[in-house]
NUFILO-372372 format. One record per residue (C-alpha): x, y, z; residue number from 0. Coordinates in pm, whole numbers. Layout:
N
<<X, Y, Z>, NUM>
...
This chain:
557
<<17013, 17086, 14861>, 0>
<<17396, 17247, 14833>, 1>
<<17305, 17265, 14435>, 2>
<<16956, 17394, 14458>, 3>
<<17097, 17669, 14689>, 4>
<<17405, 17730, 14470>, 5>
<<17143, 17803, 14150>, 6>
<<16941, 18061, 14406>, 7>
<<17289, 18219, 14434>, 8>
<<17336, 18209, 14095>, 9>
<<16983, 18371, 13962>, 10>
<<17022, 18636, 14235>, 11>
<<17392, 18726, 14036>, 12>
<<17292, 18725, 13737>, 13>
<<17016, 19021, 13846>, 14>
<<17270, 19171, 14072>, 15>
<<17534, 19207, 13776>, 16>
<<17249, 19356, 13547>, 17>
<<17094, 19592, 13779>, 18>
<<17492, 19777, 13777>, 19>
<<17514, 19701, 13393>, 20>
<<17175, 19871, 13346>, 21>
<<17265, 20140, 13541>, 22>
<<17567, 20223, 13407>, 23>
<<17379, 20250, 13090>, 24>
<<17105, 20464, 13200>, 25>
<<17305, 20743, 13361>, 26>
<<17550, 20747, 13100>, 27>
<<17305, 20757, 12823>, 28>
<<17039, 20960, 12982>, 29>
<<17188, 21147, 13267>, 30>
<<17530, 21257, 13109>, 31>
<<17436, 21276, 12748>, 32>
<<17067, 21293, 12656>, 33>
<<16985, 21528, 12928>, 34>
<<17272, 21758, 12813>, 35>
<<17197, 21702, 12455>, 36>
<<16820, 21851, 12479>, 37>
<<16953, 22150, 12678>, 38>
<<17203, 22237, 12364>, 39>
<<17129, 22533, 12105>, 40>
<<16915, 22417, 11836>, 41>
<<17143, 22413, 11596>, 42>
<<17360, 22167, 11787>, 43>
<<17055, 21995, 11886>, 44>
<<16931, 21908, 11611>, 45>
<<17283, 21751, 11456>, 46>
<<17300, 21535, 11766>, 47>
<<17127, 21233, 11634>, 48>
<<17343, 21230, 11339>, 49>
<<17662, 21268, 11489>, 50>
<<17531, 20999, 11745>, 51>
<<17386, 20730, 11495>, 52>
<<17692, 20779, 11304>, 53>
<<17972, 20732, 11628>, 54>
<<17711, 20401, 11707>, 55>
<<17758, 20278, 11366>, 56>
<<18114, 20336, 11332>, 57>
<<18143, 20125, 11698>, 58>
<<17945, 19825, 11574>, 59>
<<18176, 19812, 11213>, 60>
<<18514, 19915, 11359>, 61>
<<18572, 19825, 11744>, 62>
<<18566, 19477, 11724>, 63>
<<18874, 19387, 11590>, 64>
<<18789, 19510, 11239>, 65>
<<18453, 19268, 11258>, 66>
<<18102, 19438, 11187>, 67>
<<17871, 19340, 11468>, 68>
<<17462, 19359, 11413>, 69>
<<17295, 19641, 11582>, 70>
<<17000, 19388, 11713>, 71>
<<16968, 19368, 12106>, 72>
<<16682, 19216, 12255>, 73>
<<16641, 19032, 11893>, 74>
<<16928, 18837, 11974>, 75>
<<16764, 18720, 12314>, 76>
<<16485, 18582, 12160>, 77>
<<16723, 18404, 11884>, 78>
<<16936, 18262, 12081>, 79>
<<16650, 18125, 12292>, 80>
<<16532, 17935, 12017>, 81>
<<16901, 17851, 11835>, 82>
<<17133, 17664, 12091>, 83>
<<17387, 17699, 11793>, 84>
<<17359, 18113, 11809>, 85>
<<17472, 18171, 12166>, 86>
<<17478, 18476, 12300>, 87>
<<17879, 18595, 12311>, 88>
<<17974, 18809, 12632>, 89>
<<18285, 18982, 12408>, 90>
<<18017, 19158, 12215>, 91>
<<17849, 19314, 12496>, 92>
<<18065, 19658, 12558>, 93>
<<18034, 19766, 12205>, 94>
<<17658, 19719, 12170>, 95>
<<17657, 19874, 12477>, 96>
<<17851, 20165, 12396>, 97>
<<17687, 20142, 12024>, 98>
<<17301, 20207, 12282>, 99>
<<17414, 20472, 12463>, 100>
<<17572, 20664, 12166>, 101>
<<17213, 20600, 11954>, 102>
<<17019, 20729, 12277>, 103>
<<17182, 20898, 12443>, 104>
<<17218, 21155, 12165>, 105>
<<16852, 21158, 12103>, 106>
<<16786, 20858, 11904>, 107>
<<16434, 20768, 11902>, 108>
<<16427, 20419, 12053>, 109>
<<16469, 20241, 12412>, 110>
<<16692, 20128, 12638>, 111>
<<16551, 19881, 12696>, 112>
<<16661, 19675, 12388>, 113>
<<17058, 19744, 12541>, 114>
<<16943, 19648, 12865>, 115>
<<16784, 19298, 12797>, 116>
<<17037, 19182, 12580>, 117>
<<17315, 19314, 12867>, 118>
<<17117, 19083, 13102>, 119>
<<17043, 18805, 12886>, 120>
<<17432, 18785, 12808>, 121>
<<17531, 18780, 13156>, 122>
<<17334, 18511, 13243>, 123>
<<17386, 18280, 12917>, 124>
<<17773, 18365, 13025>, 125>
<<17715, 18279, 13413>, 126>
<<17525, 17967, 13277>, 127>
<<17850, 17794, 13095>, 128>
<<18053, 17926, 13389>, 129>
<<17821, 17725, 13617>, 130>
<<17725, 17412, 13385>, 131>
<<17755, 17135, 13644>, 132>
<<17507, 17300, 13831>, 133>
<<17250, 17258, 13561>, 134>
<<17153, 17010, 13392>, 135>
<<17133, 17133, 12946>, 136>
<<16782, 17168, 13005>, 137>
<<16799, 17442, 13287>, 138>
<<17064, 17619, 13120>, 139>
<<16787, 17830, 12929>, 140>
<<16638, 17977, 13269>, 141>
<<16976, 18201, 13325>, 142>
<<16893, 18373, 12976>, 143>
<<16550, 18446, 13049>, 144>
<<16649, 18509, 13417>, 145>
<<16859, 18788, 13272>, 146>
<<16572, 18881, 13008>, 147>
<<16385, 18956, 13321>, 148>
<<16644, 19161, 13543>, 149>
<<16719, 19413, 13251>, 150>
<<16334, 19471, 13152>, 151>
<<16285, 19560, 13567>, 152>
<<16564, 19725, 13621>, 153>
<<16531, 19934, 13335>, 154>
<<16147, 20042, 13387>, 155>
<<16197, 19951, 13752>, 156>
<<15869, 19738, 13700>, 157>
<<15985, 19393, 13838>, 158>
<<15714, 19214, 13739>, 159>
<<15655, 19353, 13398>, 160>
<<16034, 19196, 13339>, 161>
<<15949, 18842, 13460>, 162>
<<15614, 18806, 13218>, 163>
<<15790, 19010, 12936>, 164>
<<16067, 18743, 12946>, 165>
<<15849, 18462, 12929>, 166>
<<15617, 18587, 12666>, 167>
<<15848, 18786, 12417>, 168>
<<15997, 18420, 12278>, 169>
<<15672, 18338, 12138>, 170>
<<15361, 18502, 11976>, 171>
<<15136, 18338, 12149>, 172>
<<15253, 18138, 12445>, 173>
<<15517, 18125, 12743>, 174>
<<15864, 18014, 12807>, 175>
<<15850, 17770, 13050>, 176>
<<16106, 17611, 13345>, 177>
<<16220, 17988, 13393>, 178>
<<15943, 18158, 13645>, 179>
<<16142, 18148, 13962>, 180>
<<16514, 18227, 13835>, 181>
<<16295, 18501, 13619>, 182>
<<16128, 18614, 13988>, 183>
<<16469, 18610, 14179>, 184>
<<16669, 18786, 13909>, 185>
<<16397, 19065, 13803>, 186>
<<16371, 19111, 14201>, 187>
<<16760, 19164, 14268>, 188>
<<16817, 19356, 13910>, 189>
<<16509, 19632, 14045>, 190>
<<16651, 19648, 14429>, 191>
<<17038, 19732, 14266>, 192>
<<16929, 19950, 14013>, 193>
<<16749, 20164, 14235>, 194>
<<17039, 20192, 14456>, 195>
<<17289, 20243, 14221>, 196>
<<17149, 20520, 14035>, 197>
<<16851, 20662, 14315>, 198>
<<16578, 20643, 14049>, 199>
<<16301, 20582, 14251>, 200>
<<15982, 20722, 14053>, 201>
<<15746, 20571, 13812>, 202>
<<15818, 20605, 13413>, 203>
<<15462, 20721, 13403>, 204>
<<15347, 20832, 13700>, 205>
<<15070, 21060, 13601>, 206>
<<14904, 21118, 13951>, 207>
<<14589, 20995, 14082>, 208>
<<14426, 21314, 14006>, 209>
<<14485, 21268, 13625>, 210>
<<14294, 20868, 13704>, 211>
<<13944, 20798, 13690>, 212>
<<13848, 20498, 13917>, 213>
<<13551, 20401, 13806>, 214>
<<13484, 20335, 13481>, 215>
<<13120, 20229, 13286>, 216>
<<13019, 20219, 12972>, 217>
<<13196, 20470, 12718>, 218>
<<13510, 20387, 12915>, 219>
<<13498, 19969, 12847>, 220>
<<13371, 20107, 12480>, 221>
<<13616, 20358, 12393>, 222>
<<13881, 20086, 12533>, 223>
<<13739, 19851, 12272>, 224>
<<13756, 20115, 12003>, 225>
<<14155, 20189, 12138>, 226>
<<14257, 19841, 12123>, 227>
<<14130, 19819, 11759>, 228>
<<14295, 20125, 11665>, 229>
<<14627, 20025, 11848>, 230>
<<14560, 19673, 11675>, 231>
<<14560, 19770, 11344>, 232>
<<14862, 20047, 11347>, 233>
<<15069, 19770, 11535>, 234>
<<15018, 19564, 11252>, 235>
<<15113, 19816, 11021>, 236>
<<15462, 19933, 11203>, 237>
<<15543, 19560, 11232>, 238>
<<15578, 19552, 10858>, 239>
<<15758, 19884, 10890>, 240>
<<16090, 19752, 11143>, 241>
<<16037, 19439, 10927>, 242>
<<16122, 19652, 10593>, 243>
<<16403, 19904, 10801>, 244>
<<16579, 19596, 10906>, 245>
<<16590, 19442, 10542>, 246>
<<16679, 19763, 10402>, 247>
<<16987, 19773, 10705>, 248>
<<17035, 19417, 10579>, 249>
<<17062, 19520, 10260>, 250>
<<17382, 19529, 9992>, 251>
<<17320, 19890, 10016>, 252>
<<17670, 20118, 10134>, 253>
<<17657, 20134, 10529>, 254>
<<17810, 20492, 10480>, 255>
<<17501, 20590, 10282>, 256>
<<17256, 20412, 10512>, 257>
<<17435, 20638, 10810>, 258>
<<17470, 20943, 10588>, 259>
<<17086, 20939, 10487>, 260>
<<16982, 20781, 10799>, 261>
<<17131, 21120, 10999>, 262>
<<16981, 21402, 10781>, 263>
<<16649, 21241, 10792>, 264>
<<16691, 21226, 11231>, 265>
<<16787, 21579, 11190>, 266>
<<16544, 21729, 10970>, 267>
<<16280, 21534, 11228>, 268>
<<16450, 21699, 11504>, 269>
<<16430, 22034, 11344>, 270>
<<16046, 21995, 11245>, 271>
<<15998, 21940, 11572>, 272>
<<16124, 22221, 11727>, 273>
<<15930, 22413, 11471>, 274>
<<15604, 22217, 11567>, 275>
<<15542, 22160, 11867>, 276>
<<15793, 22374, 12038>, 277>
<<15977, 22099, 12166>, 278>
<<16261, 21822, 12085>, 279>
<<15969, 21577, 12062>, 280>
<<16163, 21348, 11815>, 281>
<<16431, 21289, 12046>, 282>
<<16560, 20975, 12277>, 283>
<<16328, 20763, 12399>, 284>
<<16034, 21008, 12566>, 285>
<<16247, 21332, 12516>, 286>
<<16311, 21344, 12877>, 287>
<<15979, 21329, 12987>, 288>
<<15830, 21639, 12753>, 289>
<<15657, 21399, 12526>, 290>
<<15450, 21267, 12832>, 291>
<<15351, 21626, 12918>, 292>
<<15326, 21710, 12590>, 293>
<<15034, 21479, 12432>, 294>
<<14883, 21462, 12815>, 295>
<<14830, 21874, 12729>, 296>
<<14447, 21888, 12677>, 297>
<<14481, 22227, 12453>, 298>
<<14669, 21988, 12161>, 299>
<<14490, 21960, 11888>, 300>
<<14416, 21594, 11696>, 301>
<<14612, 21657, 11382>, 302>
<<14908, 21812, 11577>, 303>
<<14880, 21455, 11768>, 304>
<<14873, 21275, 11425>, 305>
<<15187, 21454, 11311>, 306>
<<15367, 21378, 11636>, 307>
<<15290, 20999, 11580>, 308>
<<15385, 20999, 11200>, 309>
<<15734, 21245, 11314>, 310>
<<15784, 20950, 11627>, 311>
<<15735, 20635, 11358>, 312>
<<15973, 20795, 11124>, 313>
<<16234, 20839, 11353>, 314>
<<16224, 20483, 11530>, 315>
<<16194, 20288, 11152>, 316>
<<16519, 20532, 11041>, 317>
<<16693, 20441, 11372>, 318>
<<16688, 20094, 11267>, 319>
<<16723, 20086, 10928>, 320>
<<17061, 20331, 10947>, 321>
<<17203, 20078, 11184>, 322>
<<17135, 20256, 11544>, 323>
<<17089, 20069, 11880>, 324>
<<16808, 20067, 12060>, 325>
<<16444, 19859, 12141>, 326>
<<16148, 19910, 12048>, 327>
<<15956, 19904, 12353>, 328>
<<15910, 20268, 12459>, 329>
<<15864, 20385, 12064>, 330>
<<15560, 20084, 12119>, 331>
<<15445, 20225, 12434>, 332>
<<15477, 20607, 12280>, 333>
<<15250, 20553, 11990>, 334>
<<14992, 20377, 12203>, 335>
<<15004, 20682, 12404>, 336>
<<14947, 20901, 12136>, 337>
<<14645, 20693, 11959>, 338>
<<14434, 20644, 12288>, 339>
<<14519, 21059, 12380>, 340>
<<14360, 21079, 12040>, 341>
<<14081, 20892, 12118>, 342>
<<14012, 21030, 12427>, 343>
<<14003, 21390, 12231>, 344>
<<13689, 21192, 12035>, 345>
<<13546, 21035, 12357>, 346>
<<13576, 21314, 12663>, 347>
<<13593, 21211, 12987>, 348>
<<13661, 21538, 13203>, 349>
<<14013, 21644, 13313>, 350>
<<14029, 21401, 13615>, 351>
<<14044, 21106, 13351>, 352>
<<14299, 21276, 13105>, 353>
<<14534, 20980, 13068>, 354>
<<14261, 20700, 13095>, 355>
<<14273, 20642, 12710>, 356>
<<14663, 20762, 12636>, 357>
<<14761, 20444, 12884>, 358>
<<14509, 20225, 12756>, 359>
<<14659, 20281, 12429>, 360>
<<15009, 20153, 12576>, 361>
<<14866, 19885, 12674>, 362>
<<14719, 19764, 12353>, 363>
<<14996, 19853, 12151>, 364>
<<15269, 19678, 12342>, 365>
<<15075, 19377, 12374>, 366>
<<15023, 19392, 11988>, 367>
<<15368, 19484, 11871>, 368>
<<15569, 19236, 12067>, 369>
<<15249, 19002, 12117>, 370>
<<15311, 19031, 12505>, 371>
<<14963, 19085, 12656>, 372>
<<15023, 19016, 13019>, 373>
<<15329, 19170, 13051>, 374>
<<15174, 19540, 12890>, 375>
<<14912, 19509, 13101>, 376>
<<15126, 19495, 13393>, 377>
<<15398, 19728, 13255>, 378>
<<15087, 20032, 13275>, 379>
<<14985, 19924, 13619>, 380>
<<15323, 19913, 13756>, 381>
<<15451, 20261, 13531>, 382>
<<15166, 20424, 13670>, 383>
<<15065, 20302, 14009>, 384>
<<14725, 20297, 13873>, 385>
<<14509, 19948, 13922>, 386>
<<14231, 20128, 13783>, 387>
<<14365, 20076, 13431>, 388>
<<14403, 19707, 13457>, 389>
<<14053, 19589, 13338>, 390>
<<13979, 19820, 13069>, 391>
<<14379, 19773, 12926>, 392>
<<14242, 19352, 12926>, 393>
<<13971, 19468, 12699>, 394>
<<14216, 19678, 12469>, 395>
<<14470, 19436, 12476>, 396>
<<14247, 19112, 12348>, 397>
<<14127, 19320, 12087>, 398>
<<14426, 19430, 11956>, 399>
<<14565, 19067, 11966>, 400>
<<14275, 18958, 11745>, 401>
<<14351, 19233, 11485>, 402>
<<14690, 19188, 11495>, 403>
<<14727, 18875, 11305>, 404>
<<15016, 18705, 11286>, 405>
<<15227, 19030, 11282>, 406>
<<15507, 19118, 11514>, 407>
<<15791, 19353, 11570>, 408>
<<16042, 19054, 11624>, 409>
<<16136, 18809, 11326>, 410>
<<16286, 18526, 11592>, 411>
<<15960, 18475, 11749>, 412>
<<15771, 18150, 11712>, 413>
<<15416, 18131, 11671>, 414>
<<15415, 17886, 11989>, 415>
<<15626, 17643, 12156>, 416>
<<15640, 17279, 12023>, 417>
<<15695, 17001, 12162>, 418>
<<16016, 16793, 12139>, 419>
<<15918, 16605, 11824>, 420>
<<15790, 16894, 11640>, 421>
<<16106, 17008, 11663>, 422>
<<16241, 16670, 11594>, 423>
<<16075, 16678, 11245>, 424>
<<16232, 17013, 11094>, 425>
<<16570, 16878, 11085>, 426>
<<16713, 16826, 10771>, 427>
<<16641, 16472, 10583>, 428>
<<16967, 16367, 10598>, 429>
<<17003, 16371, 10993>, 430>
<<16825, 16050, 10913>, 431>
<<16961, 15954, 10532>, 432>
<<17138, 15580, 10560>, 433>
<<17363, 15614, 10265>, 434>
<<17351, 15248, 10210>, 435>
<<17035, 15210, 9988>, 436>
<<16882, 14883, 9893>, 437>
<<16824, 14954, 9504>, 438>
<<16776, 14708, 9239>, 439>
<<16802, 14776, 8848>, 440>
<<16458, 14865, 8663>, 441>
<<16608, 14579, 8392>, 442>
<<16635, 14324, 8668>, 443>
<<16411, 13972, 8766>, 444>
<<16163, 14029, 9074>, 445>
<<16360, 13748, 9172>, 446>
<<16672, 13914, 9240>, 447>
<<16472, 14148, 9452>, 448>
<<16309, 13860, 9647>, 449>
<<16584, 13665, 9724>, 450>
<<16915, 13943, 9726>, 451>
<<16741, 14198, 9926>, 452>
<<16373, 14129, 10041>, 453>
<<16430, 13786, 10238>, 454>
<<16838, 13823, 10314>, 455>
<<16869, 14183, 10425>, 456>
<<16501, 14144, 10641>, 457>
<<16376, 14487, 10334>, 458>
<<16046, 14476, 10183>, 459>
<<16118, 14779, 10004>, 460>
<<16372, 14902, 9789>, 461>
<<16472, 15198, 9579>, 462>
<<16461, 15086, 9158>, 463>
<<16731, 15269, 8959>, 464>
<<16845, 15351, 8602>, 465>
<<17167, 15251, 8446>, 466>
<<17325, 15593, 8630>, 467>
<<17136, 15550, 8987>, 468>
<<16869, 15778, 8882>, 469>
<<16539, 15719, 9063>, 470>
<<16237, 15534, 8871>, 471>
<<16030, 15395, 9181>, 472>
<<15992, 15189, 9468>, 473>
<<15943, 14806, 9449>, 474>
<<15735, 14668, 9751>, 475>
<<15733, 14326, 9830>, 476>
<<15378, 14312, 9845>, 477>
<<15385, 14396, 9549>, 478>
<<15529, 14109, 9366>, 479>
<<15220, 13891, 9531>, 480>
<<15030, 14023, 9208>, 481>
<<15314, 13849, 9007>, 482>
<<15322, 13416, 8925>, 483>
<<15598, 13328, 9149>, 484>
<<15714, 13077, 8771>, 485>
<<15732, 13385, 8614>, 486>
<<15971, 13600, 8889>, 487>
<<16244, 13536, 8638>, 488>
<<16072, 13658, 8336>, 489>
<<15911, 13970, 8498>, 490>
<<16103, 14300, 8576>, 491>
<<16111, 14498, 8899>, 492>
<<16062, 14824, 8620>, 493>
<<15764, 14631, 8547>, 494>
<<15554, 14612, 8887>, 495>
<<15730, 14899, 9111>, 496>
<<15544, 15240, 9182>, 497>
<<15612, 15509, 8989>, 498>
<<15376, 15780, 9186>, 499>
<<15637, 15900, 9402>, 500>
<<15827, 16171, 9445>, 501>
<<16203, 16095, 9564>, 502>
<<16306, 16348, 9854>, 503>
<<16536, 16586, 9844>, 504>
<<16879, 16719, 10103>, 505>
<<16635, 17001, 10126>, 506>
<<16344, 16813, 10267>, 507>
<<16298, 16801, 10641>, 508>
<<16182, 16506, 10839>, 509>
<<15861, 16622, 10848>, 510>
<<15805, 16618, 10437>, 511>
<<15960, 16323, 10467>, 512>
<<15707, 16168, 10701>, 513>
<<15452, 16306, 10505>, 514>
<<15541, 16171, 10184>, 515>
<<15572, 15815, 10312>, 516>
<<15216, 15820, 10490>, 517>
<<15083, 15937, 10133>, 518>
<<15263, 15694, 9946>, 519>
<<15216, 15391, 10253>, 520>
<<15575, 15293, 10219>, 521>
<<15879, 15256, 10486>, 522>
<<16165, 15296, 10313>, 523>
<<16143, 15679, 10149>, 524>
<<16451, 15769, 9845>, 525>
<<16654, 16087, 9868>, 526>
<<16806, 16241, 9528>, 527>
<<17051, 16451, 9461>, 528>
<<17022, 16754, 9172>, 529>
<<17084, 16504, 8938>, 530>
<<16815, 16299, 9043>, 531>
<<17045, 15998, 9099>, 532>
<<16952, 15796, 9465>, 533>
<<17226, 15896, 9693>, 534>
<<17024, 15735, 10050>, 535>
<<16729, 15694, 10209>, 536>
<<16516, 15712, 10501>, 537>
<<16335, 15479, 10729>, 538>
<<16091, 15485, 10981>, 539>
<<16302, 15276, 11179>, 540>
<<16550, 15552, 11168>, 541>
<<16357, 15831, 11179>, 542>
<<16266, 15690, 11582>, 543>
<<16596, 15596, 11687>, 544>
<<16690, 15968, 11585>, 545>
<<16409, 16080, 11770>, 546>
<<16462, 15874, 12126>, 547>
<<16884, 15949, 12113>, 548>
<<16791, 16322, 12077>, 549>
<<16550, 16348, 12349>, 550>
<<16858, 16119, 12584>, 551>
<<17120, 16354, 12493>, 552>
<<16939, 16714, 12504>, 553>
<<16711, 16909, 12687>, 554>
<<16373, 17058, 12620>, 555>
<<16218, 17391, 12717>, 556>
């Protein structure tokens, strides 16, 4: 009881110590710089994002004692939930923090959210090895979603919308599991600090109930349908997008030129949309609010919406490729907004149901981009105060997860979680490889193999080898039954052994190995080097002993 108390405690920290990590980030970024930043002369304005990717960039290379640092965030949740070898490393956390709030807070167009999940996440991996006697290896996962959870809730004060985001962003299409109630307590105490702290107590979307249509009927669950599809297909197509701007960040390609080009291009965006739309629509993460207002305007055309969303995807996908910091969320959410606002200019509703299709878009396109369906849904619900979108942003959502393949914004994910010997069989082959191989010469008597190796060493197979060790087959003792027992002497083991196989290689996991020796109906499988000389091999026997010490020394999730 003392111990299931203490780990109450502890999930209730780990929120506590995000909610005033979160908040320091907000107000700094947001408050002090970004709202200061869209308030400057245009000319200044507009060199912001530069001068801001650029100071980021120069954080993440520099700061840390000469060592470049990546500029992923929430990526490195969802990596280090899968990798127990890839912790994540609390000495990193002030300069990617710093490195966020430069990239928003002078108008670069991604989230904070992507700062504030991986500030949560770290303090709760770090709380867990602080605290390891109070949990058992298995547990220890629940403090990084638990953390997961407090920054998504704190940061969109949508508590709920944290807890299901953390359990769903891991995989494409299933949950985390053994982490709902630290997840519950954690999101809970993150949202009750925040607020607090910083005094932000309204919606990120509140849009009024006079903007809300209650009822829906038919061209509403339609025009959903057609929204989800749309939100489906573009989600699918930005996916490849971040997956191309990270590469290209990944690249061999000069950091200083990334940055250089990287900052004209936010510029030039930021100046074209000035020009535009009359606004710094380009900037931060929802410019402050004036992107809301600003597609939500019923006197904006459709093509002046289209060249918002194609000014908005630019700006995100340069973001990331020059090396700025920042999530992907709200640029998710954003273009949802825009597609269903442009659907809802093709379908009218009246003015009361204005943002009806905008929200339904966020919906869909969240769900889609970081394959999270339950936790957009709720994110729109909660953002809004608005039920009423709950059951047509279902219908969007499902069909945008049908359309969107196997896409997704995040390269760690996993298509769904696997049980402990799936993940058994993709460790390497020679986590298994006995180096002492039973091998007999293609030259010599099935005798030798009968009586040195078959009846002695308790092996009815063994690996048959040139004059160098190279691999020529596998001699079964079933086999030799074919064979005169007068004539063992006479007849070679080159002679009767099977040549249809192909020897494994270091590269092989266990699972081609297991493979291979169900094709080829044989216990004993040969592992090669590049020379193709036999330097072990693998048994069932061992393969299960591997298996059943693993699952007595570490924990599942």
């Amino acid at each position: 009881m003392r111990n299931r108390l203490l780990r109450f405690a502890t999930y209730i920290a780990v929120g506590v110590v995000t909610g005033l990590l979160v908040a320091a980030v907000a107000v700094l970024s947001e408050k002090v710089l970004l709202e200061r930043v869209l308030h400057l002369p245009t000319w200044q304005m507009v060199a912001a994002p530069a001068l801001g990717l650029w100071a980021a960039v120069l954080v993440l290379r520099w700061a840390y004692f000469g060592r470049q640092l990546p500029s992923s965030t929430s990526e490195e949740y969802i990596r280090s939930y899968h990798d127990r070898n890839y912790p994540m490393q609390l000495r990193h956390l002030p300069f990617r923090l710093v490195a966020g709030i430069l990239t928003v807070g002078s108008g670069g167009a991604v989230g904070l959210e992507g700062p504030s999940i991986y500030a949560g996440s770290t303090a709760g991996s770090a709380m867990q090895r602080a605290a390891r006697r109070l949990y058992r290896n298995r547990e220890g996962y629940a403090l990084l979603v638990a953390g997961a959870a407090a920054g998504v809730s704190a940061i969109f004060q949508a508590p709920a919308t944290g807890v299901l985001f953390a359990l769903e962003a891991p995989y494409r299409s299933d949950l985390g599991r053994r982490a709902l109630l630290p997840a519950l307590l954690s999101s809970a105490s993150s949202y009750v600090v925040y607020v607090l702290v910083t005094g932000f107590d309204d919606l990120p979307f509140d849009v009024g109930t006079d903007m809300v249509r209650v009822r829906f009927g038919y061209r509403e669950l339609v025009g959903a349908a057609v929204v989800g599809a749309l939100c489906g297909l573009a989600a699918a197509a930005f996916s490849r997008i971040v997956g191309a701007s990270k590469r290209l960040h990944e690249s061999e390609r000069p950091w200083w030129l990334l940055a250089l080009v990287g900052g004209v291009v936010l510029s030039g965006l930021a100046l074209a949309s000035d020009f535009l739309f009359d606004a710094p629509l380009s900037l931060g993460p929802t410019a402050e609010g004036q992107l809301l207002t600003w597609v939500l305007n019923p006197e904006e055309s459709l093509a002046l919406l289209g060249t918002l969303l194609a000014v908005r995807v630019v700006a995100t996908s340069t973001v990331i490729a020059s090396g700025g910091v920042g999530g992907v969320f709200i640029p998710l959410a954003v273009f949802g907004l825009i597609i269903g606002r442009m659907v809802g200019g093709w379908i009218e509703l009246g003015p009361e149901s204005l943002a009806f299709f905008p929200f339904i878009g966020v919906a869909a396109f969240l769900a889609a981009g970081y394959r999270t369906p339950l936790a957009a849904v709720m994110f729109v619900a909660e953002s809004t105060g608005a039920p009423a979108f709950v059951v047509p942003a279902l219908i969007a959502v499902a069909v945008s997860q049908v359309l969107i393949g196997s896409s997704s914004v995040s390269q760690y994910q996993r298509d769904s979680r696997t049980g402990h010997l799936e993940r058994r069989l993709e460790m390497p082959v020679n986590s298994a490889m006995a180096t002492d191989v039973p091998t007999v010469a293609a030259d010599a008597p099935i005798s030798e193999f009968v009586w040195g190796i078959a009846l002695p060493r308790k092996q009815l197979e063994a690996a048959v080898v040139g004059p160098d060790r190279n691999f020529m087959g596998v001699i079964r003792l079933s086999d030799t039954r074919e064979v005169d027992r007068n004539d063992w002497m006479t007849v070679t083991c080159g002679e009767v052994m099977e040549t249809d196989i192909e020897p494994a290689r270091p590269s092989w996991t266990l699972r081609e190995v297991t493979e291979a020796m169900a094709d080829a109906d044989i216990e004993l499988y040969p592992v090669v080097d590049s020379g193709g000389r036999v330097v072990g091999a693998v048994t069932e026997n061992a393969i299960v002993k591997l298996v059943d010490f693993l699952n007595e020394t570490q924990g599942n999730r």
